[in-house]
CHARMM internal coordinates of N, CA and C (Angstrom, degrees):
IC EDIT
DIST 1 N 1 CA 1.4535
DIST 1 CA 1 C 1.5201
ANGL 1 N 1 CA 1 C 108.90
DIST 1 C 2 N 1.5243
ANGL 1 CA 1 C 2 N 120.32
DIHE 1 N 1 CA 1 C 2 N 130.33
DIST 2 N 2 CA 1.5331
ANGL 1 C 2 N 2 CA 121.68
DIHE 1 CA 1 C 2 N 2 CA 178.96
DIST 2 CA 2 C 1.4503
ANGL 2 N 2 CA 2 C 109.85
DIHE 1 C 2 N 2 CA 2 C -86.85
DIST 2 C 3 N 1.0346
ANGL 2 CA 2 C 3 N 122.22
DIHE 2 N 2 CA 2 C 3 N 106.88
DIST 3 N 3 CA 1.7982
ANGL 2 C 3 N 3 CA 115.74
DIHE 2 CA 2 C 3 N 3 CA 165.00
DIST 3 CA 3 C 1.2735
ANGL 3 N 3 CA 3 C 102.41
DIHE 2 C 3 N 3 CA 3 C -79.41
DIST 3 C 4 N 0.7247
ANGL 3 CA 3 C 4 N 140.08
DIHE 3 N 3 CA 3 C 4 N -2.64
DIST 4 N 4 CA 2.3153
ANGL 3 C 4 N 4 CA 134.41
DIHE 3 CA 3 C 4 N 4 CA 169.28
DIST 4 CA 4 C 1.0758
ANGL 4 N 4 CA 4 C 94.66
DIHE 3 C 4 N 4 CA 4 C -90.15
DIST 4 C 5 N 1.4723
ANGL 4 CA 4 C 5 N 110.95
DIHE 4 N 4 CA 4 C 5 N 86.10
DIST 5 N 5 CA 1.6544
ANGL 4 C 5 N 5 CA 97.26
DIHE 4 CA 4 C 5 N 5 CA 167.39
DIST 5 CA 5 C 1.9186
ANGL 5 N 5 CA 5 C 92.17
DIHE 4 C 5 N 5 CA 5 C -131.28
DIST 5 C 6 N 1.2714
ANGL 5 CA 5 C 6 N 131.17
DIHE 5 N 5 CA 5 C 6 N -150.36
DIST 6 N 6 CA 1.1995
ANGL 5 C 6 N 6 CA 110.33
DIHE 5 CA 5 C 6 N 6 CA -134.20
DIST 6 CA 6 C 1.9647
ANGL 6 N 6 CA 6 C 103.19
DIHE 5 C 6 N 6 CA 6 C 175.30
DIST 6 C 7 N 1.0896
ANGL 6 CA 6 C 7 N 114.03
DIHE 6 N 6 CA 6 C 7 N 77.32
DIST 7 N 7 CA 1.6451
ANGL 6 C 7 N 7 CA 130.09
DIHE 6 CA 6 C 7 N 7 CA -161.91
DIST 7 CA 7 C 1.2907
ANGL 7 N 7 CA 7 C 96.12
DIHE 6 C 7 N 7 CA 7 C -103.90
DIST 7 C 8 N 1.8301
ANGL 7 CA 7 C 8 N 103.08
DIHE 7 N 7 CA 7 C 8 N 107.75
DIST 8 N 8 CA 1.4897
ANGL 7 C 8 N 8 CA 111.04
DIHE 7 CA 7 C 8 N 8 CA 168.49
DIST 8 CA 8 C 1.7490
ANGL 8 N 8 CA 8 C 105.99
DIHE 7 C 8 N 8 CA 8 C -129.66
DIST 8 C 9 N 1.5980
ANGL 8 CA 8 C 9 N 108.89
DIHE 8 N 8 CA 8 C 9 N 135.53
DIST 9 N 9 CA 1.4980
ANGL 8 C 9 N 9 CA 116.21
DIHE 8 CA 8 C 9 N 9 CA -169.44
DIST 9 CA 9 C 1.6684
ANGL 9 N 9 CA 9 C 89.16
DIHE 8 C 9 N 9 CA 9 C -106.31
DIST 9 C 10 N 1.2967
ANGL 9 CA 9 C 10 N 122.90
DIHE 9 N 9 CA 9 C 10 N 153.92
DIST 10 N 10 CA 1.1537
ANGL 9 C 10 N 10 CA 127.42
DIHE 9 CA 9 C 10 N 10 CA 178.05
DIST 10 CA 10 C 1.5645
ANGL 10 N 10 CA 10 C 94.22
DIHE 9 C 10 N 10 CA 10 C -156.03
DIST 10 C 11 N 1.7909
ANGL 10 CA 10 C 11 N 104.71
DIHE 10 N 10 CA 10 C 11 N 145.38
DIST 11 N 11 CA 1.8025
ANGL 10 C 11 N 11 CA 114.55
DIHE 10 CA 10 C 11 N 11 CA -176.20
DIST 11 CA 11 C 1.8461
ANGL 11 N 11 CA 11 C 98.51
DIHE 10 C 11 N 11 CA 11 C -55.57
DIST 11 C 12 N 0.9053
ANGL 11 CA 11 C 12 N 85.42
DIHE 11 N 11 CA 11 C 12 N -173.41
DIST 12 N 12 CA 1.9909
ANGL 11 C 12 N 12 CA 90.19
DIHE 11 CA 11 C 12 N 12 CA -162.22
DIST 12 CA 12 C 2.3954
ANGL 12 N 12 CA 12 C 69.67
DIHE 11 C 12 N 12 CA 12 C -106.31
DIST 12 C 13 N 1.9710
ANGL 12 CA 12 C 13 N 75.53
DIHE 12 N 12 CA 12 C 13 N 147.59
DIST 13 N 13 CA 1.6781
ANGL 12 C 13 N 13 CA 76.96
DIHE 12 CA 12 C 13 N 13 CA 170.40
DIST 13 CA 13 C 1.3731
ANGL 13 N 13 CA 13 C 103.40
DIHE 12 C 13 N 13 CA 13 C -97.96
DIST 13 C 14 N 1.1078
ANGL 13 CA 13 C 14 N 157.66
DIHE 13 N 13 CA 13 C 14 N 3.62
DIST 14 N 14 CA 1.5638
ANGL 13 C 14 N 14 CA 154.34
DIHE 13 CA 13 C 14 N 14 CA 139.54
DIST 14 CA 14 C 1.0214
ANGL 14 N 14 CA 14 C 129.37
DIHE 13 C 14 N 14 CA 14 C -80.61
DIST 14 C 15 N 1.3966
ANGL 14 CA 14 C 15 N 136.27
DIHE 14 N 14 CA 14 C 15 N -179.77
DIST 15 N 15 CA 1.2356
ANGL 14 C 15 N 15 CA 141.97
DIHE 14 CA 14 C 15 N 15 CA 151.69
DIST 15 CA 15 C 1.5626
ANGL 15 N 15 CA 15 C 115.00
DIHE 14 C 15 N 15 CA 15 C -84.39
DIST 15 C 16 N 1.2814
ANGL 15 CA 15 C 16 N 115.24
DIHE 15 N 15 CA 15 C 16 N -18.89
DIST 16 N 16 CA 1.5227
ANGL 15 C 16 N 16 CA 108.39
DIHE 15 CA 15 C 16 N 16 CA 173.97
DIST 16 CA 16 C 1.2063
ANGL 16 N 16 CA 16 C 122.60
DIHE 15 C 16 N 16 CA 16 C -71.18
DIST 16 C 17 N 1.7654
ANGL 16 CA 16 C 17 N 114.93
DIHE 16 N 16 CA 16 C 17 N -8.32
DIST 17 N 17 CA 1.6000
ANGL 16 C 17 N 17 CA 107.87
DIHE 16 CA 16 C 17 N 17 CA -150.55
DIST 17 CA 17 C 1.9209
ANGL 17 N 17 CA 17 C 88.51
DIHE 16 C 17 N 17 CA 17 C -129.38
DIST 17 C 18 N 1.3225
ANGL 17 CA 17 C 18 N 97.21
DIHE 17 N 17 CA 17 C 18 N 163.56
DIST 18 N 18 CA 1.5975
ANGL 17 C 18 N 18 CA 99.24
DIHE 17 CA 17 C 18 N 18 CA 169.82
DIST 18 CA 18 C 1.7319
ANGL 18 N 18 CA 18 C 113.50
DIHE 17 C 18 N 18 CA 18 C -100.24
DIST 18 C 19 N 1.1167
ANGL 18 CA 18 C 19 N 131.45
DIHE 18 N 18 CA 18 C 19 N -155.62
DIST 19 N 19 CA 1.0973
ANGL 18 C 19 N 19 CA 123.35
DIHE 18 CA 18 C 19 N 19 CA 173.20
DIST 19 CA 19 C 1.7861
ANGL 19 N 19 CA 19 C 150.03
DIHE 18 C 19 N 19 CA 19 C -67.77
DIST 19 C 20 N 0.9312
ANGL 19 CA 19 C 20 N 122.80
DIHE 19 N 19 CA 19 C 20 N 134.10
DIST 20 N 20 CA 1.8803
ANGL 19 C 20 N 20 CA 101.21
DIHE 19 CA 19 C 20 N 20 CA -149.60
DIST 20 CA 20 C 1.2379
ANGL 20 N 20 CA 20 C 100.69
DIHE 19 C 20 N 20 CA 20 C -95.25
DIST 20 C 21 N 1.1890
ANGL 20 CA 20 C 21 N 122.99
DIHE 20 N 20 CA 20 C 21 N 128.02
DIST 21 N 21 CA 1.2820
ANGL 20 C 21 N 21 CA 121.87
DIHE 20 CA 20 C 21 N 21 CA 177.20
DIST 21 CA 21 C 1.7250
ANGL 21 N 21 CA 21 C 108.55
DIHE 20 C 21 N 21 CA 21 C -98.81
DIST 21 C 22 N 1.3250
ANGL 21 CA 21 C 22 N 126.59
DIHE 21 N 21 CA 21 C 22 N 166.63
DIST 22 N 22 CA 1.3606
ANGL 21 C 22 N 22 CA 127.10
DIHE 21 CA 21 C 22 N 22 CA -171.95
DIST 22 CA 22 C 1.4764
ANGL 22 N 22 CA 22 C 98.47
DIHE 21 C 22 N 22 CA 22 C -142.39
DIST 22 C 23 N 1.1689
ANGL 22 CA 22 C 23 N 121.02
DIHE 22 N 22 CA 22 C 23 N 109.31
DIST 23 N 23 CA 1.7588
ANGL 22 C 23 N 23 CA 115.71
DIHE 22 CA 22 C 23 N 23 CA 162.03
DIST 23 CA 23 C 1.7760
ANGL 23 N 23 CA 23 C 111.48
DIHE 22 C 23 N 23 CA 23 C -92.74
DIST 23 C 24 N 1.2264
ANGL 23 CA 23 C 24 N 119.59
DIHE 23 N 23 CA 23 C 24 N 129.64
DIST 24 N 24 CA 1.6600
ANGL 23 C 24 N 24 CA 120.40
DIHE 23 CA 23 C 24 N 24 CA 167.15
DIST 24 CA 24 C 1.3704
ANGL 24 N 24 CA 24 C 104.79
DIHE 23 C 24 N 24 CA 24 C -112.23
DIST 24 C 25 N 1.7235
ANGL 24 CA 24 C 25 N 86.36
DIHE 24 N 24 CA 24 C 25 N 164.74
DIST 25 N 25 CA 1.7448
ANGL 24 C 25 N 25 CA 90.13
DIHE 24 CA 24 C 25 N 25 CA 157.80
DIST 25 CA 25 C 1.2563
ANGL 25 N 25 CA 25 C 109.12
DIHE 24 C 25 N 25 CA 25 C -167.50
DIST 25 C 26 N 1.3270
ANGL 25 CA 25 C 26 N 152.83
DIHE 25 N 25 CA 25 C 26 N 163.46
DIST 26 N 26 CA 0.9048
ANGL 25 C 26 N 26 CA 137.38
DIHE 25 CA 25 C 26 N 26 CA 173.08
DIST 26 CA 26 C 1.6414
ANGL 26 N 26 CA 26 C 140.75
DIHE 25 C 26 N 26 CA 26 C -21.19
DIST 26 C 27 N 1.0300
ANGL 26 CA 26 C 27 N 81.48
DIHE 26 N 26 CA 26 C 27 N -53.43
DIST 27 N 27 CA 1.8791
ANGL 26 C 27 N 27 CA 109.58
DIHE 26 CA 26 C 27 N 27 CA 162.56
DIST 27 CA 27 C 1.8813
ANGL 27 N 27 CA 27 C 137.05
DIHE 26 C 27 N 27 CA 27 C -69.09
DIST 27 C 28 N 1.7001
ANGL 27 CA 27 C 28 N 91.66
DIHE 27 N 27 CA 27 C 28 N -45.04
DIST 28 N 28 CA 1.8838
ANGL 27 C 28 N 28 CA 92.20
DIHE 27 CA 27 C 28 N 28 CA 172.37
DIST 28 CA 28 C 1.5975
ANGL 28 N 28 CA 28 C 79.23
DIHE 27 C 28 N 28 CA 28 C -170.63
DIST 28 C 29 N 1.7740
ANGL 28 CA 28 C 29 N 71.92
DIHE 28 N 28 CA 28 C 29 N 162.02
DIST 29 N 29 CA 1.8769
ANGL 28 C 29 N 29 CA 103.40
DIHE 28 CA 28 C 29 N 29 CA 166.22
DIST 29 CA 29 C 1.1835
ANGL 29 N 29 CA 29 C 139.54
DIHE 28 C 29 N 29 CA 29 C -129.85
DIST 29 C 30 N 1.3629
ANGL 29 CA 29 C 30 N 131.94
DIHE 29 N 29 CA 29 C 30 N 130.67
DIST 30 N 30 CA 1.3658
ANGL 29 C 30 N 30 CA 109.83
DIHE 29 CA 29 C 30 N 30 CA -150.90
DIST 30 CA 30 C 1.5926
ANGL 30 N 30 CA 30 C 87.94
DIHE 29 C 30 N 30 CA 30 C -135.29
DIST 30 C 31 N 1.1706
ANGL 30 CA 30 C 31 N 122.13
DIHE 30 N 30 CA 30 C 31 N 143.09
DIST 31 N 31 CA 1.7959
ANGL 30 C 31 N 31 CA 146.73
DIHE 30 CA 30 C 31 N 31 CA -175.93
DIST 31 CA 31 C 1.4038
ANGL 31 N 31 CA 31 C 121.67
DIHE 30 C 31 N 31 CA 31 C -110.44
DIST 31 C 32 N 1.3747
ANGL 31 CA 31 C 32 N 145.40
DIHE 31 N 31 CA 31 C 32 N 109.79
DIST 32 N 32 CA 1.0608
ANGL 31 C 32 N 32 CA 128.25
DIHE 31 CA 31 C 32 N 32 CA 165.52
DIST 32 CA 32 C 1.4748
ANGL 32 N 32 CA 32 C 106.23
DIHE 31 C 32 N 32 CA 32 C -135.32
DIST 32 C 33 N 1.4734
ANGL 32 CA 32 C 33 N 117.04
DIHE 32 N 32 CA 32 C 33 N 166.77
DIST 33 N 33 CA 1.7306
ANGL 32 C 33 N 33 CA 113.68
DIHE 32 CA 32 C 33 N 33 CA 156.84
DIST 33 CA 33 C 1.6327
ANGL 33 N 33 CA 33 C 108.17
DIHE 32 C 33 N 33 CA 33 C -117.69
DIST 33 C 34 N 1.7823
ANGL 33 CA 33 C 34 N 98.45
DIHE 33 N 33 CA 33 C 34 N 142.96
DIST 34 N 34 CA 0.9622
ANGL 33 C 34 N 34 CA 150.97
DIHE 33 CA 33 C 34 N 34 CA -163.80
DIST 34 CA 34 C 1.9965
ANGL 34 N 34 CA 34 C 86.64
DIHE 33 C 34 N 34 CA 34 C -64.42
DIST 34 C 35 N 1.2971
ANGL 34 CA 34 C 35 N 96.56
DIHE 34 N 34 CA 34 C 35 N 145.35
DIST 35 N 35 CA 1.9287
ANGL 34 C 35 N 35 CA 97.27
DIHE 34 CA 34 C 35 N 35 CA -175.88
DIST 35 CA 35 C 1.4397
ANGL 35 N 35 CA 35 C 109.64
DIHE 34 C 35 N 35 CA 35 C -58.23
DIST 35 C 36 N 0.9564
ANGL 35 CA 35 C 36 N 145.55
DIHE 35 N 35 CA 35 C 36 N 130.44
DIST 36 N 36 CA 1.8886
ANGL 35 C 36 N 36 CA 136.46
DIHE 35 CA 35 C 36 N 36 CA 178.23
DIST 36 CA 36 C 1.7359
ANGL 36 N 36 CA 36 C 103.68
DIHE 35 C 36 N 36 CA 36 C -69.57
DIST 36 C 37 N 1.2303
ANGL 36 CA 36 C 37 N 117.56
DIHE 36 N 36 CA 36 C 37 N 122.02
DIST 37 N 37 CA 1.1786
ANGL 36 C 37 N 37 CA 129.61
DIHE 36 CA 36 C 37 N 37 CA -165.04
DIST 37 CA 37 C 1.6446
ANGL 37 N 37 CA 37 C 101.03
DIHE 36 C 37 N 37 CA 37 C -75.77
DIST 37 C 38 N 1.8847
ANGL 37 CA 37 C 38 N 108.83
DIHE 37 N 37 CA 37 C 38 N 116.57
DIST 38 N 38 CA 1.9806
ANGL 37 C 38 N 38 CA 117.89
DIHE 37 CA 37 C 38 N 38 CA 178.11
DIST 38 CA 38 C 1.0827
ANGL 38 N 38 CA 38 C 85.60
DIHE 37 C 38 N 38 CA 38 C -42.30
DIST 38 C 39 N 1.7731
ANGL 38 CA 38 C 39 N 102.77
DIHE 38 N 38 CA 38 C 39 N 154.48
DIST 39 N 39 CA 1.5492
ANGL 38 C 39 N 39 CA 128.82
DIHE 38 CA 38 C 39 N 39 CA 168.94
DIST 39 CA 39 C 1.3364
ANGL 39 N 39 CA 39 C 93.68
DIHE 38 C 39 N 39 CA 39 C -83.54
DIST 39 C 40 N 1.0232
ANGL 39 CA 39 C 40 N 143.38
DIHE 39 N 39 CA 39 C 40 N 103.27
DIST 40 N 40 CA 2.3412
ANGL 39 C 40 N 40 CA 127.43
DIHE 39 CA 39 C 40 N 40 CA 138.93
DIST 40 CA 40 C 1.1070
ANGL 40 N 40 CA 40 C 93.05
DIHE 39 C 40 N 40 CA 40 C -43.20
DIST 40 C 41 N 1.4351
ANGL 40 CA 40 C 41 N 81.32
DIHE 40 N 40 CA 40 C 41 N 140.98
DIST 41 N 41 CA 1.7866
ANGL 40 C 41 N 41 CA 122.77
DIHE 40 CA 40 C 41 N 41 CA -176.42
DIST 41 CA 41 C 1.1933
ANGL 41 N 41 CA 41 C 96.52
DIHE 40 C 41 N 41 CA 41 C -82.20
DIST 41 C 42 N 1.4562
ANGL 41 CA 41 C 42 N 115.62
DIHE 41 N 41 CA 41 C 42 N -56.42
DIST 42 N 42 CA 1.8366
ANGL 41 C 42 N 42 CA 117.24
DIHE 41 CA 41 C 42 N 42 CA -176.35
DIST 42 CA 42 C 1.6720
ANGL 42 N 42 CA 42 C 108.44
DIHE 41 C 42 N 42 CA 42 C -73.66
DIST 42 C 43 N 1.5475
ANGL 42 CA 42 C 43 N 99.70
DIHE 42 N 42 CA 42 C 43 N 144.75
DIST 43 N 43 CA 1.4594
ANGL 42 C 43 N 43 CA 131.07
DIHE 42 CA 42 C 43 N 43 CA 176.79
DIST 43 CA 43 C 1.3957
ANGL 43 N 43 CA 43 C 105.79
DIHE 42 C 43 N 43 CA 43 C -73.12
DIST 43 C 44 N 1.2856
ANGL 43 CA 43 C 44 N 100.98
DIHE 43 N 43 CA 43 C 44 N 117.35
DIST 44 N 44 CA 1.9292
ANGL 43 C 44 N 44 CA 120.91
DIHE 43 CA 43 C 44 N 44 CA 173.25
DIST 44 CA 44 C 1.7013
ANGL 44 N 44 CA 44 C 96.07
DIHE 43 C 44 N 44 CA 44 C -52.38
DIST 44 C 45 N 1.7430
ANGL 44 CA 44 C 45 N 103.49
DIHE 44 N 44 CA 44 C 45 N 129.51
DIST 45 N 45 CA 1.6257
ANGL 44 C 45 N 45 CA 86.74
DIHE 44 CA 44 C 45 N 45 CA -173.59
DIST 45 CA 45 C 1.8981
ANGL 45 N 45 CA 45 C 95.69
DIHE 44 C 45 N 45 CA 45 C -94.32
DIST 45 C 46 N 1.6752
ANGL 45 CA 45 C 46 N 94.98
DIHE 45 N 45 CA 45 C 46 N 156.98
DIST 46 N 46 CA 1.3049
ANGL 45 C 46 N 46 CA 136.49
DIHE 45 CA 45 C 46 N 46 CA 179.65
DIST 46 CA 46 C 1.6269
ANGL 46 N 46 CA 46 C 103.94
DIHE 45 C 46 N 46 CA 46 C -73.62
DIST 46 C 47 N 1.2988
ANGL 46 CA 46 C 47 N 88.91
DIHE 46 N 46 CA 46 C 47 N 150.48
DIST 47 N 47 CA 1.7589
ANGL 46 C 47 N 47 CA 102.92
DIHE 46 CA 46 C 47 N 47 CA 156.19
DIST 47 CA 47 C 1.5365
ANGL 47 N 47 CA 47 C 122.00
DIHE 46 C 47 N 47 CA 47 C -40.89
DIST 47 C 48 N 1.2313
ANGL 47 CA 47 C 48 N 146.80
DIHE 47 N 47 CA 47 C 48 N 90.93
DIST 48 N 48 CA 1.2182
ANGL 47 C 48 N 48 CA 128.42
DIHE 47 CA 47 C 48 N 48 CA -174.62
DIST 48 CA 48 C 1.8916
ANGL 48 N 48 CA 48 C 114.91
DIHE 47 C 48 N 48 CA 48 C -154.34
DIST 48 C 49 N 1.2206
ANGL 48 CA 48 C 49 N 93.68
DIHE 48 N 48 CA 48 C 49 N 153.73
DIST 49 N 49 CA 1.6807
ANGL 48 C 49 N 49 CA 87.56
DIHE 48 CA 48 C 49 N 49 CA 169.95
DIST 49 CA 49 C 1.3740
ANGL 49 N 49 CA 49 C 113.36
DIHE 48 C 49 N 49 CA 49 C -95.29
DIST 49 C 50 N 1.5645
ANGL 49 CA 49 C 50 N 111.04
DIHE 49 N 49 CA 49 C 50 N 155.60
DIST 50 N 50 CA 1.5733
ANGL 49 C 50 N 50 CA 123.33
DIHE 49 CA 49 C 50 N 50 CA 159.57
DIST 50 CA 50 C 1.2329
ANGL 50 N 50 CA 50 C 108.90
DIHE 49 C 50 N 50 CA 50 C -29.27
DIST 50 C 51 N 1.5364
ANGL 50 CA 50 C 51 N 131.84
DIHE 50 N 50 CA 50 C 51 N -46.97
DIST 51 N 51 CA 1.3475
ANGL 50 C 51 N 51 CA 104.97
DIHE 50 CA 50 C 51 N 51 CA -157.78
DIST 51 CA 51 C 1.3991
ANGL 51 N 51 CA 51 C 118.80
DIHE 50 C 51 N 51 CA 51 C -93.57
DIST 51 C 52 N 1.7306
ANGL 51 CA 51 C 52 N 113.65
DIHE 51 N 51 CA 51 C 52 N -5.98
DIST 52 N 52 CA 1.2105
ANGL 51 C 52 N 52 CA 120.95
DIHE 51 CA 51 C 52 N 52 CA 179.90
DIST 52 CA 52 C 1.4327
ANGL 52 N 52 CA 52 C 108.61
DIHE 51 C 52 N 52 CA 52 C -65.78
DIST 52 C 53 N 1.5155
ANGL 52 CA 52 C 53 N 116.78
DIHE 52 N 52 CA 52 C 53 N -26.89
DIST 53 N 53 CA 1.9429
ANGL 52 C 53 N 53 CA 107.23
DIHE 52 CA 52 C 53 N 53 CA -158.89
DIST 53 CA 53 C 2.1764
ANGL 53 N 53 CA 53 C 84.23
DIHE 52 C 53 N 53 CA 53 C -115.06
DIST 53 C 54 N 1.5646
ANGL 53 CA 53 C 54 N 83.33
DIHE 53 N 53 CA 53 C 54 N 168.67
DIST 54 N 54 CA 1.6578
ANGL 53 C 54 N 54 CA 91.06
DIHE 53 CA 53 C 54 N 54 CA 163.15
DIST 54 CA 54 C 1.3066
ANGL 54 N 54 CA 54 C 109.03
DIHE 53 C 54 N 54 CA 54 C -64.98
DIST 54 C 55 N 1.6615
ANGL 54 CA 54 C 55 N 121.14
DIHE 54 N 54 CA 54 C 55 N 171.50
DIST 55 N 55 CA 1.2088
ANGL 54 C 55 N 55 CA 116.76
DIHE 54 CA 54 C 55 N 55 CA -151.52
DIST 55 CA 55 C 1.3659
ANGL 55 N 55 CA 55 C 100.43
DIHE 54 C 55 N 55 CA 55 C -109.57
DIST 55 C 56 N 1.7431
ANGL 55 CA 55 C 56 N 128.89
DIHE 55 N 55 CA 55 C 56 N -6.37
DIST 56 N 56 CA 1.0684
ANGL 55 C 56 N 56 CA 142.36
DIHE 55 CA 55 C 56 N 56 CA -174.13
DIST 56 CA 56 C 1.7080
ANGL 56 N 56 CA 56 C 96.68
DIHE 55 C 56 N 56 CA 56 C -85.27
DIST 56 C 57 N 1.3517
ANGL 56 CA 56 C 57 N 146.03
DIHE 56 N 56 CA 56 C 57 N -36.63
DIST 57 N 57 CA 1.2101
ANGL 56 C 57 N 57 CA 172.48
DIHE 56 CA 56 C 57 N 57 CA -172.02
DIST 57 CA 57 C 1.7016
ANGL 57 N 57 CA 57 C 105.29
DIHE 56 C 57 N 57 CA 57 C -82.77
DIST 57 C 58 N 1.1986
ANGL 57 CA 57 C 58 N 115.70
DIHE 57 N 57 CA 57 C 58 N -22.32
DIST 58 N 58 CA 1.8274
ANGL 57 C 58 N 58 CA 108.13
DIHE 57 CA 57 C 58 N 58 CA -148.65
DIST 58 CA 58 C 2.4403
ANGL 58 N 58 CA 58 C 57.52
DIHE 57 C 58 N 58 CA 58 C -106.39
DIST 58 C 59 N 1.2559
ANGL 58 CA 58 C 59 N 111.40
DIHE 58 N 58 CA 58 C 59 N -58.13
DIST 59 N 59 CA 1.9041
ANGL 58 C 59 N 59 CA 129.47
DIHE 58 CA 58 C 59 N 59 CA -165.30
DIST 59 CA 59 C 1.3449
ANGL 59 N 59 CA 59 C 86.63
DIHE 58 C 59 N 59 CA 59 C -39.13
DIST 59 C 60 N 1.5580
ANGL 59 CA 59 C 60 N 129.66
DIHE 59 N 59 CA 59 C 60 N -64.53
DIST 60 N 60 CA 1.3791
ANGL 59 C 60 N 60 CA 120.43
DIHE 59 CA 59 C 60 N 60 CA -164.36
DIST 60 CA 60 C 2.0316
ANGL 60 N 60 CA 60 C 106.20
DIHE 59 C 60 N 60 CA 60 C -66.09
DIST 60 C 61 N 1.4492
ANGL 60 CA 60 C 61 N 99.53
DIHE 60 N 60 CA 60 C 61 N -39.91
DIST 61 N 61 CA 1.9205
ANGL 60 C 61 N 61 CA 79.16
DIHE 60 CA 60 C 61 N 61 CA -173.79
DIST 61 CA 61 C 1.3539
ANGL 61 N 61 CA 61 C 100.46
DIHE 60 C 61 N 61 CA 61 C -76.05
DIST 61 C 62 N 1.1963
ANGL 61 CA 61 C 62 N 163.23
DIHE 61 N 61 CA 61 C 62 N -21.16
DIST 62 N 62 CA 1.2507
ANGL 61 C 62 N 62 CA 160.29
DIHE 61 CA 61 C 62 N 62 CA 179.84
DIST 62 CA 62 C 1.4132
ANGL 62 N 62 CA 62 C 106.00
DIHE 61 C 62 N 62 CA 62 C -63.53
DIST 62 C 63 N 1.3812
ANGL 62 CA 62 C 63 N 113.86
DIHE 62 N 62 CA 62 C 63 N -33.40
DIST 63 N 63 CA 1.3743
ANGL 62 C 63 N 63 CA 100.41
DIHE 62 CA 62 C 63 N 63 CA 177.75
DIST 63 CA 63 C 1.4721
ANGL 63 N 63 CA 63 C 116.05
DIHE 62 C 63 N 63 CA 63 C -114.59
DIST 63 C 64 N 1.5221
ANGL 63 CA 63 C 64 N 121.10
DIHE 63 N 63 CA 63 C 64 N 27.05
DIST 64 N 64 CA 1.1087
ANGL 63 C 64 N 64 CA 152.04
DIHE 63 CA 63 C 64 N 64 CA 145.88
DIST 64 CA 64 C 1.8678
ANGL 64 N 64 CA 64 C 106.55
DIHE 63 C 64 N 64 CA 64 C -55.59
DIST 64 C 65 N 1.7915
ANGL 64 CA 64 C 65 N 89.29
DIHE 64 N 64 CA 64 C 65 N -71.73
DIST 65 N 65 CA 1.6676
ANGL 64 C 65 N 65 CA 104.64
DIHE 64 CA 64 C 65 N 65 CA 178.42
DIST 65 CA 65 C 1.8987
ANGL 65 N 65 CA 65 C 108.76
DIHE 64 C 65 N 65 CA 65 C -52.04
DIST 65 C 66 N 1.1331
ANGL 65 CA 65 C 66 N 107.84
DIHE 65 N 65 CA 65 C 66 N -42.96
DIST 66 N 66 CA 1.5535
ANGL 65 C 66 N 66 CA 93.49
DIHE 65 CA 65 C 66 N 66 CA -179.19
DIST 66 CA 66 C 1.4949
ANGL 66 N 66 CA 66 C 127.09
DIHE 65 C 66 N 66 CA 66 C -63.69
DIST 66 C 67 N 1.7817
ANGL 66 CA 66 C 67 N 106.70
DIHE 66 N 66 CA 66 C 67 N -25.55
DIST 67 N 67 CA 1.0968
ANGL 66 C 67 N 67 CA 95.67
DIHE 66 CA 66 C 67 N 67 CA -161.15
DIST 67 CA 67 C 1.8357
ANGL 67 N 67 CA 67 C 107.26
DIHE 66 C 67 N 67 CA 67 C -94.25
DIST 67 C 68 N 1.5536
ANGL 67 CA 67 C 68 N 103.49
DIHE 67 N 67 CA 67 C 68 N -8.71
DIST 68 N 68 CA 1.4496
ANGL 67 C 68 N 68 CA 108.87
DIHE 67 CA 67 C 68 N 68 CA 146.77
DIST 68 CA 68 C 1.2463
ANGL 68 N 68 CA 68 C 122.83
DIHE 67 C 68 N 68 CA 68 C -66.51
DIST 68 C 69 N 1.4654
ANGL 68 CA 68 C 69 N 131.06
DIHE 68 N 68 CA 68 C 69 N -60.94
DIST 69 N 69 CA 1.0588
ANGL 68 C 69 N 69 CA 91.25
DIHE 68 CA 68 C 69 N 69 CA 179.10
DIST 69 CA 69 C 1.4553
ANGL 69 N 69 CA 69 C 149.07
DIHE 68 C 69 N 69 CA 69 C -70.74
DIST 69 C 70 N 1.9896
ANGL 69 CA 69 C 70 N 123.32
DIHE 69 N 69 CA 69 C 70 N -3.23
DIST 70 N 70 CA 0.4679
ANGL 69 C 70 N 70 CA 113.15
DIHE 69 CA 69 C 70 N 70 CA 160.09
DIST 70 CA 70 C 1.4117
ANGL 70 N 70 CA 70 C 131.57
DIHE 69 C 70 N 70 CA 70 C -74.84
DIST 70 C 71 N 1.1927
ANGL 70 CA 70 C 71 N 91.70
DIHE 70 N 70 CA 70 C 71 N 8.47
DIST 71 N 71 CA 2.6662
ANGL 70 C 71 N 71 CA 95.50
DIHE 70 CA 70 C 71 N 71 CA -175.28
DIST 71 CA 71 C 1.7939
ANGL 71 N 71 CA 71 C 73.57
DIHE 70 C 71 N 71 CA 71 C -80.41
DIST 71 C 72 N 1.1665
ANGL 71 CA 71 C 72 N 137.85
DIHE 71 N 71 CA 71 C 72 N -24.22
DIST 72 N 72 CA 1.8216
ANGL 71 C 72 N 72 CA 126.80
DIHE 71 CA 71 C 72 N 72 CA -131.85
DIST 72 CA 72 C 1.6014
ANGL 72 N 72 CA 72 C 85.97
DIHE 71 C 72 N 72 CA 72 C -79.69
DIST 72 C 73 N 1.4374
ANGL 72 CA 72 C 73 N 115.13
DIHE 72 N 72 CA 72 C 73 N -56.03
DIST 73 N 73 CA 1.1405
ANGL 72 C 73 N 73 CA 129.04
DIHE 72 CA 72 C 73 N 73 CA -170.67
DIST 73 CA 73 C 1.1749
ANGL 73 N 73 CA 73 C 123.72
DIHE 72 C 73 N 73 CA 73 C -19.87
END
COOR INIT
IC SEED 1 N 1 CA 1 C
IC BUILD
């Protein structure tokens, strides 16, 4: 077993790819990139009150928050 081995992350050179990671070691090297993480379409919600957004909009992130916190549990 080699313990000199040798973990380098580098930005992905495209937009198709996610980040490339490189393991070495004395012996061999092997390169791959990391899956490129889907864009969501929907906006991470903000700090805000009920009365700032419509109320159909404020209904859907609220029950966004529940259904996290119940995965949290």
């Amino acid at each position: 077993m080699d313990l000199n081995k040798s973990i380098n992350i580098f930005e992905p050179s495209s937009n198709k790819h996610g980040a490339e990671v490189t393991i070495s070691s004395h012996k061999s090297r092997k390169s791959f990139h990391l899956v490129k993480p889907t864009q969501d379409k929907t906006k991470a919600p903000i700090a805000i009150e009920s009365f700032a957004i419509y109320p159909d909009e404020y209904f859907e992130l609220m029950k966004r928050v529940e259904i996290f916190l119940k995965r949290s549990k």
